[in-house]
C-alpha positions as CSV (number, residue, x, y, z in Angstrom):
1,X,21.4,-17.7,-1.5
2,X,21.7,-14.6,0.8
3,X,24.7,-14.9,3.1
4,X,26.0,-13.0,6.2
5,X,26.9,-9.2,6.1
6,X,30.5,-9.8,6.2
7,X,30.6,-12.1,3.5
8,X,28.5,-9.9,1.5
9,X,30.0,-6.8,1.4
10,X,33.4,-8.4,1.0
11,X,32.1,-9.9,-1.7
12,X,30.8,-6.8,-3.3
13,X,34.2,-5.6,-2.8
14,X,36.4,-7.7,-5.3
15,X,33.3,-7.5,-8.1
16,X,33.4,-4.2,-7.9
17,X,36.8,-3.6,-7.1
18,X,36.5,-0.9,-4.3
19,X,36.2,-0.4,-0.8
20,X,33.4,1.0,-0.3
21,X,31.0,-0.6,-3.5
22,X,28.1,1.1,-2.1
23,X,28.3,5.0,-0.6
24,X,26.6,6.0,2.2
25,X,22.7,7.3,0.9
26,X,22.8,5.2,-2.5
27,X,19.7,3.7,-1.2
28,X,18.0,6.2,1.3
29,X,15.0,7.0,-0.9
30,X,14.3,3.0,-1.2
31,X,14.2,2.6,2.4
32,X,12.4,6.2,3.3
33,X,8.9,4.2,3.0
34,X,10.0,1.8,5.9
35,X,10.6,4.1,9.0
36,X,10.0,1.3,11.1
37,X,12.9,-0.9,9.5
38,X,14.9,2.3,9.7
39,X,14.6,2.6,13.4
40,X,15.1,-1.2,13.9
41,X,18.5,-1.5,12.1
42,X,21.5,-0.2,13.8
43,X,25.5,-0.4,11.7
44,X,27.1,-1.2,15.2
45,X,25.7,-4.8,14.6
46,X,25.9,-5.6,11.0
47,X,29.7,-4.5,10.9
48,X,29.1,-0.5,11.0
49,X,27.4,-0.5,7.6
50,X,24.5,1.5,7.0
51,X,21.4,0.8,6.1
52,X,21.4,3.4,3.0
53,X,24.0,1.3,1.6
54,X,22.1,-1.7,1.6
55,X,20.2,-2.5,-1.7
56,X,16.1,-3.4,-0.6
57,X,16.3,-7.0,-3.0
58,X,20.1,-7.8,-1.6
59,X,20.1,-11.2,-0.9
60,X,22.1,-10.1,2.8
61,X,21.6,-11.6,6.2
62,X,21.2,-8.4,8.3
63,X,21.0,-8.0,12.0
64,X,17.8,-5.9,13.4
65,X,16.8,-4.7,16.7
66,X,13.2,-4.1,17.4
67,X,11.6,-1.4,19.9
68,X,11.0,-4.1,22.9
69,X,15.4,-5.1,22.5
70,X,14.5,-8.6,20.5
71,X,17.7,-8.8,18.1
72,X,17.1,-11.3,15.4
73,X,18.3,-11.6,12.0
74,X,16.3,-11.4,8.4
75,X,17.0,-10.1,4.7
76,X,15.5,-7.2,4.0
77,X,13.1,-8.7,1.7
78,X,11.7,-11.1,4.6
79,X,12.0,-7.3,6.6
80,X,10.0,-5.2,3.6
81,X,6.8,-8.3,3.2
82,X,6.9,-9.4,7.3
83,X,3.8,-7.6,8.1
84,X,1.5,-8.9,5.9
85,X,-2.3,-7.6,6.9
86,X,-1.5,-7.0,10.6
87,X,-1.1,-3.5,11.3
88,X,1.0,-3.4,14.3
89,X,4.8,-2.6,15.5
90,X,5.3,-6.0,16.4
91,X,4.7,-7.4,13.4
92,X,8.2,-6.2,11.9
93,X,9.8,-8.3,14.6
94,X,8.5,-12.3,14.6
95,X,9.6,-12.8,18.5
96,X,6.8,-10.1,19.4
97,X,4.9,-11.3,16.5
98,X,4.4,-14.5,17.8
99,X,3.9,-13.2,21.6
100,X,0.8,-11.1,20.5
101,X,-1.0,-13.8,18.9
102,X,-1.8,-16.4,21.7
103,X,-2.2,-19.5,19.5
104,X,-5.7,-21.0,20.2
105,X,-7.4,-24.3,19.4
106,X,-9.7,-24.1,15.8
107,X,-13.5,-24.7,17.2
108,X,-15.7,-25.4,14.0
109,X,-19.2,-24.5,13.9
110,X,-22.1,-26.6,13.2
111,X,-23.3,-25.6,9.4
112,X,-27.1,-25.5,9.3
113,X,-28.9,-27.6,6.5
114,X,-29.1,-25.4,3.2
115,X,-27.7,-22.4,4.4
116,X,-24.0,-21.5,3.1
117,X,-20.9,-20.6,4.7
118,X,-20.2,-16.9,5.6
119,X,-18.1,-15.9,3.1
120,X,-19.1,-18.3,0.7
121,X,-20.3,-15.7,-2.0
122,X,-16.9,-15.5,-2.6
123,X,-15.9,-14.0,-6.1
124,X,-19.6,-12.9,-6.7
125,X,-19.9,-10.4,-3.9
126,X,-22.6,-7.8,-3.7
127,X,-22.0,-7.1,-7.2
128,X,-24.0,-9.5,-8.5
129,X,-25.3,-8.9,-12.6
130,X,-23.9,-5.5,-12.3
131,X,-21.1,-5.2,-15.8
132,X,-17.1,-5.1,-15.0
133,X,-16.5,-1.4,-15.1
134,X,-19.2,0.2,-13.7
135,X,-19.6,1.5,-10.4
136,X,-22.1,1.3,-8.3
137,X,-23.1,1.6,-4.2
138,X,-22.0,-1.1,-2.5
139,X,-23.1,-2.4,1.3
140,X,-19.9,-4.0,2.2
141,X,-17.4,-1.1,1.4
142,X,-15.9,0.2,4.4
143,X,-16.3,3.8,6.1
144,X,-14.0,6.5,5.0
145,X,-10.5,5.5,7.2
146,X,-9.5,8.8,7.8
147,X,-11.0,12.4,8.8
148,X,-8.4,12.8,5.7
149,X,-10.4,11.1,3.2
150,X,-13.3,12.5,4.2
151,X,-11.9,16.1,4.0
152,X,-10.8,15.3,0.5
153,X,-13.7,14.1,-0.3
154,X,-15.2,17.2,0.7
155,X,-13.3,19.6,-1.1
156,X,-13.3,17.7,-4.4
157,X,-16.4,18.0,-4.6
158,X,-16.6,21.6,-3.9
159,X,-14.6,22.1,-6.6
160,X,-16.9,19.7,-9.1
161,X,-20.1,19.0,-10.4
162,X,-20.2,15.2,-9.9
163,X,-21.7,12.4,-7.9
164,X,-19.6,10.9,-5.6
165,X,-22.0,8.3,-4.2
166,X,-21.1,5.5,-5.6
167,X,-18.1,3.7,-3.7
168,X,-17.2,0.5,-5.8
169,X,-16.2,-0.8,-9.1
170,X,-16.9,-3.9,-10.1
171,X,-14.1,-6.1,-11.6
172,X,-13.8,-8.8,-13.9
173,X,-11.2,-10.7,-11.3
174,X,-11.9,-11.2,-7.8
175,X,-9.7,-8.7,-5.7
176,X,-9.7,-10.8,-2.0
177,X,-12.6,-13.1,-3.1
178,X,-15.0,-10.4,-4.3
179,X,-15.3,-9.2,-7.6
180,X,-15.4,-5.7,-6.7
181,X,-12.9,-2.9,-5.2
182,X,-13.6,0.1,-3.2
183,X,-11.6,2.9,-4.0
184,X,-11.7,6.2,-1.4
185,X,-13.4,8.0,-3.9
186,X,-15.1,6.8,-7.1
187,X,-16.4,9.0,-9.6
188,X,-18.2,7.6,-12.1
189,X,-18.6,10.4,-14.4
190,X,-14.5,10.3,-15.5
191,X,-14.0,6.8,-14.7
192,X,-11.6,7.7,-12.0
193,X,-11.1,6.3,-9.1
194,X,-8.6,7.9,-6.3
195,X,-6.9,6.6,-3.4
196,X,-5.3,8.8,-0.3
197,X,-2.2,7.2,1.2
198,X,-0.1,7.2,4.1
199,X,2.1,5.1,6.1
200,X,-0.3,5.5,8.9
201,X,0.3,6.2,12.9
202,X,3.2,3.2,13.1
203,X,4.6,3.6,9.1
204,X,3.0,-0.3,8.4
205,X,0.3,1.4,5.5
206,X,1.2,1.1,1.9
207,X,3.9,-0.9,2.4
208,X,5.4,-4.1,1.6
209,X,2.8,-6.1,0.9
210,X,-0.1,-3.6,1.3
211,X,1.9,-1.7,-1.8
212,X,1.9,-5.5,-3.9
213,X,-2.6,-5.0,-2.8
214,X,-2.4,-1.6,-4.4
215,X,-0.4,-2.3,-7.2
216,X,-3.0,-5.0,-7.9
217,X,-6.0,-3.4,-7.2
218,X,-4.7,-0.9,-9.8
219,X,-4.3,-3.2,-12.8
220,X,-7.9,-4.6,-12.1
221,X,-9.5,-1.3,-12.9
222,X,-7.1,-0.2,-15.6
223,X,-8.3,-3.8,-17.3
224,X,-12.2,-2.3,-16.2
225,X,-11.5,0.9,-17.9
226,X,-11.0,2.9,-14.9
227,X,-7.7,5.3,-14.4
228,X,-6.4,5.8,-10.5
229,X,-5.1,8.8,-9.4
230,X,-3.1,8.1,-5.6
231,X,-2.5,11.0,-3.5
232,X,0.8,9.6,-2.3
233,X,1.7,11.4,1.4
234,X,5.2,11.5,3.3
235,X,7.9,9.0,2.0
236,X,5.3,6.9,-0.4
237,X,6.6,7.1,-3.8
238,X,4.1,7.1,-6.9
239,X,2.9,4.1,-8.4
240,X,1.0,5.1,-11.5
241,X,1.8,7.8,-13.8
242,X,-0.8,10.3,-12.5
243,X,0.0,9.9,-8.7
244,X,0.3,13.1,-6.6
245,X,2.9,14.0,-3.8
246,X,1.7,15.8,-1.3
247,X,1.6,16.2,2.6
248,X,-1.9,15.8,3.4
249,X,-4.9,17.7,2.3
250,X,-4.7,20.9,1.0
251,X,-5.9,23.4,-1.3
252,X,-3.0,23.0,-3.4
253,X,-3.1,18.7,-3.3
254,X,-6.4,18.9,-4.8
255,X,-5.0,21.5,-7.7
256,X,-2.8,18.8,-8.6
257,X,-5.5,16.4,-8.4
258,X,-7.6,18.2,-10.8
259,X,-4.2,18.6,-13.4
260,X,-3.8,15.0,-13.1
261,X,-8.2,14.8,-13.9
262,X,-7.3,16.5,-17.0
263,X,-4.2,14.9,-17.6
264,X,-6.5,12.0,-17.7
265,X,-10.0,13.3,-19.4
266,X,-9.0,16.4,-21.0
267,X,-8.7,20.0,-19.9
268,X,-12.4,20.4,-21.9
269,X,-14.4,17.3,-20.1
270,X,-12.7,18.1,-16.7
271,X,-13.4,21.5,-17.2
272,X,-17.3,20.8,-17.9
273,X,-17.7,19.6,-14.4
274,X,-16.3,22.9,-12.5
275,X,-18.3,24.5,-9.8
């Protein structure tokens, strides 16, 4: 049961039998991913300890202060997983939370005779009788998100021999109701499929929950045959074992996305495919 700062950290004291059980930085890396929890929290109001020395999972009341001066308290878990699929500021603090959402009365539209409910394709999707693990081009896959992606897009295949048309993979689970996933770039040829992140304009991308999404959408093509490569920018941290760091997109980011290609397919197969 989480209890308040005080409590806590006096707490940690006699099991660990120090003053200070946690130094200042032991957790600076785990919280490097959430800028925007990093700006909210201030020691001078959770009893001048700092954030760094907090563990993510503690189960610790903890006092925040968001950009608009609402001061509320939540654990840091509540914190990490409170912005769910919103992509805004105020979504780390539920007083502005609740202000930006006017709460409006639920109208329900007539259903016509025969005809289904939008949405109601559900698990099928567009993929229809197309097999779990191949790709494939699909009409309801979004636009490249990013100049970014599209740049990377552009250079990989500069550097390789490959059709990068397709831009799904079906699955044998449904990832949000559809049995398909739409990775930034799919290549069918290696069976890869790679992802470009970043914690975006207001640090709210690929975190939290969005990272639970990826972790997910991950395992469903690893189980369809597929490897993922992410190009992991800023703070974000890899997920899978052939994830690359970088700053953004470079010459030498998509170098060390072609080592982790081989990594994956062999230096001979990888190789095949050079320009």
């Amino acid at each position: 049961m989480a209890e308040n700062i005080s409590a806590w950290w006096a707490r940690r004291q006699r099991s660990k039998e120090t003053e200070v059980p946690y130094p200042i930085g032991r957790y600076r890396a785990d919280w490097q991913p959430y800028p925007v929890l990093i700006r909210q929290y201030h020691p001078d109001l959770n009893n001048g300890i700092t954030l760094t020395q907090i563990p993510p999972a503690a189960e610790v009341y903890l006092t925040w202060c968001c950009d608009s001066g609402h001061t509320f308290v939540a654990t840091p878990t509540e914190q990490r997983e409170r912005p769910g699929r919103t992509r805004r500021r105020s979504s780390w603090c539920p007083e502005c939370s609740a202000a930006a959402v006017p709460k409006r009365a639920a109208t329900r539209q007539p259903r016509r005779p025969g005809r289904a409910p939008a949405g109601a394709a559900g698990a099928s999707g567009s993929a229809g009788s197309i097999s779990a693990g191949e790709a494939f081009v699909s009409p309801l896959a979004p636009k490249p998100a990013s100049a970014a992606e599209a740049k990377l897009r552009m250079l990989l295949s500069e550097r390789l021999d490959l059709d990068l048309t397709p831009n799904a993979v079906r699955t044998s689970r449904p990832f949000f109701g559809r049995l398909e996933v739409w990775p930034d770039i799919v290549i069918a040829d290696l069976r890869v499929a790679i992802e470009y992140d970043t914690i975006g304009r207001h640090g709210l991308e690929h975190v939290g929950k969005r990272e639970v999404a990826d972790r997910r959408k991950d395992r469903l093509l690893r189980a369809a045959g597929w490897e993922v490569v992410r190009v992991r920018c800023a703070q974000l941290q890899p997920l899978g074992p052939h994830d690359v760091r970088a700053s953004g997109v470079t010459s030498a980011s998509v170098a060390r996305l072609l080592d982790a290609l081989r990594d994956i397919r062999g230096d001979l197969i990888v190789n095949a495919y050079l320009r």
